[in-house]
C-alpha positions in Angstrom: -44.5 -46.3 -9.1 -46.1 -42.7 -8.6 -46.5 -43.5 -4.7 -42.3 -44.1 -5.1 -42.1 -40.6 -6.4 -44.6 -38.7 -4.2 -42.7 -40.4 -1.6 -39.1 -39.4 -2.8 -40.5 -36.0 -3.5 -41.8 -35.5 0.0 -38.9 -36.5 1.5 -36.9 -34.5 -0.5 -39.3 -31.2 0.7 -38.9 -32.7 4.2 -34.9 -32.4 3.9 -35.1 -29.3 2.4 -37.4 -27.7 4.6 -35.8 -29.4 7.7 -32.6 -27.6 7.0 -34.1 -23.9 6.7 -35.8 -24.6 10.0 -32.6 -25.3 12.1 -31.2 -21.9 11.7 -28.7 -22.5 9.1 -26.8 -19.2 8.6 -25.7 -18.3 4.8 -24.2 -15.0 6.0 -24.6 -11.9 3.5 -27.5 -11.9 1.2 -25.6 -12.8 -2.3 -27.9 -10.2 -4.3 -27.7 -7.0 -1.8 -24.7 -4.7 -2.3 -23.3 -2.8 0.5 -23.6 -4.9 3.3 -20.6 -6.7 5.3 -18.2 -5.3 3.9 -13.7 -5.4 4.7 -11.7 -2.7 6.2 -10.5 -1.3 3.4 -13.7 0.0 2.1 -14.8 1.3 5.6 -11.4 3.1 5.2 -12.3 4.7 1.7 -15.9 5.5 3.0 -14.4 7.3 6.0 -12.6 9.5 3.4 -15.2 10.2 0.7 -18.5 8.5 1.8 -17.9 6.6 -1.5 -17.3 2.6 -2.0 -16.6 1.5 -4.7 -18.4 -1.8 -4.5 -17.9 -3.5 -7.9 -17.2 -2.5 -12.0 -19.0 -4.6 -15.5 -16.4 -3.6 -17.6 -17.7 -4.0 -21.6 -17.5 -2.7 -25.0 -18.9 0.9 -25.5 -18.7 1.7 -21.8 -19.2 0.3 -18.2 -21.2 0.6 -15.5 -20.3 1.0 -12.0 -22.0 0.3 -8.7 -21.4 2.8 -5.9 -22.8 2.9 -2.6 -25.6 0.5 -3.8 -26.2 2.7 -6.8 -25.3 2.1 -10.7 -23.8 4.3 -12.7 -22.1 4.9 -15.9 -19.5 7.3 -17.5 -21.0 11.2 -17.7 -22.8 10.7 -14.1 -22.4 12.7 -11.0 -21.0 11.0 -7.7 -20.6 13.3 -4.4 -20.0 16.1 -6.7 -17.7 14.8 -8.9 -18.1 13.6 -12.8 -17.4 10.0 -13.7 -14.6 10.2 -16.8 -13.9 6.1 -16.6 -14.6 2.8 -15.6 -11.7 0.3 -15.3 -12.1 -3.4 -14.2 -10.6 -2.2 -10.4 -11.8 1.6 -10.4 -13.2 4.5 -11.2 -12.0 7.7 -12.2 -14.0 11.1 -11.1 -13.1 14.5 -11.7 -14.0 16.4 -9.0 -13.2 20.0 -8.3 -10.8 20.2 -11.2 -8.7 17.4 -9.9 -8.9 13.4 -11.2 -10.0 11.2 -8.5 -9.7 7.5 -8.2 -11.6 4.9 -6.3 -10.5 1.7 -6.4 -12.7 -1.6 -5.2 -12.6 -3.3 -2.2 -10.4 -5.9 -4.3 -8.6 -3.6 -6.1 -6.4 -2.4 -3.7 
């Protein structure tokens, strides 16, 4: 019975490694922000130099990742002061005027 599941497991690590070696291609790392992006957020970068690349919208505040960066409400991005997090955007002011950046999904 054991020489069964040596065998099994064997193959199994065979398959596995068998399909890594052919070249499959996953596309974009799942875990690295900023890469691969759409059009519309190389068209908001063009503007600002800021994308807006997702929001964790919670209870007592949120957090938002910028340019491959986290933030939070109260920190400074390209000069201007982050006043909110929404599930879609964020809201800077910057230069006495209320800026919003919206995700690449957002609109």
């Amino acid at each position: 019975m054991k020489s069964i599941r040596c065998s099994a497991l064997a193959l199994i690590a065979i398959a596995v490694a068998g399909g890594a070696a052919a070249g499959d291609d996953w596309g974009r790392d799942p875990f690295t922000f900023g890469h691969g992006g759409n059009g519309a957020a190389s068209a908001a970068a063009g503007k600002s130099g800021i994308v807006l690349e997702m929001t964790l919208v919670r209870d007592g505040g949120g957090i938002a990742v910028i340019n491959g960066s986290r933030y939070k409400v109260g920190d400074i991005v390209d000069g201007g002061v982050i006043k909110s997090i929404e599930l879609d955007s964020v809201t800077l002011l910057k230069e006495g005027k209320l800026v919003t950046i919206k995700t690449r999904d957002g609109g």
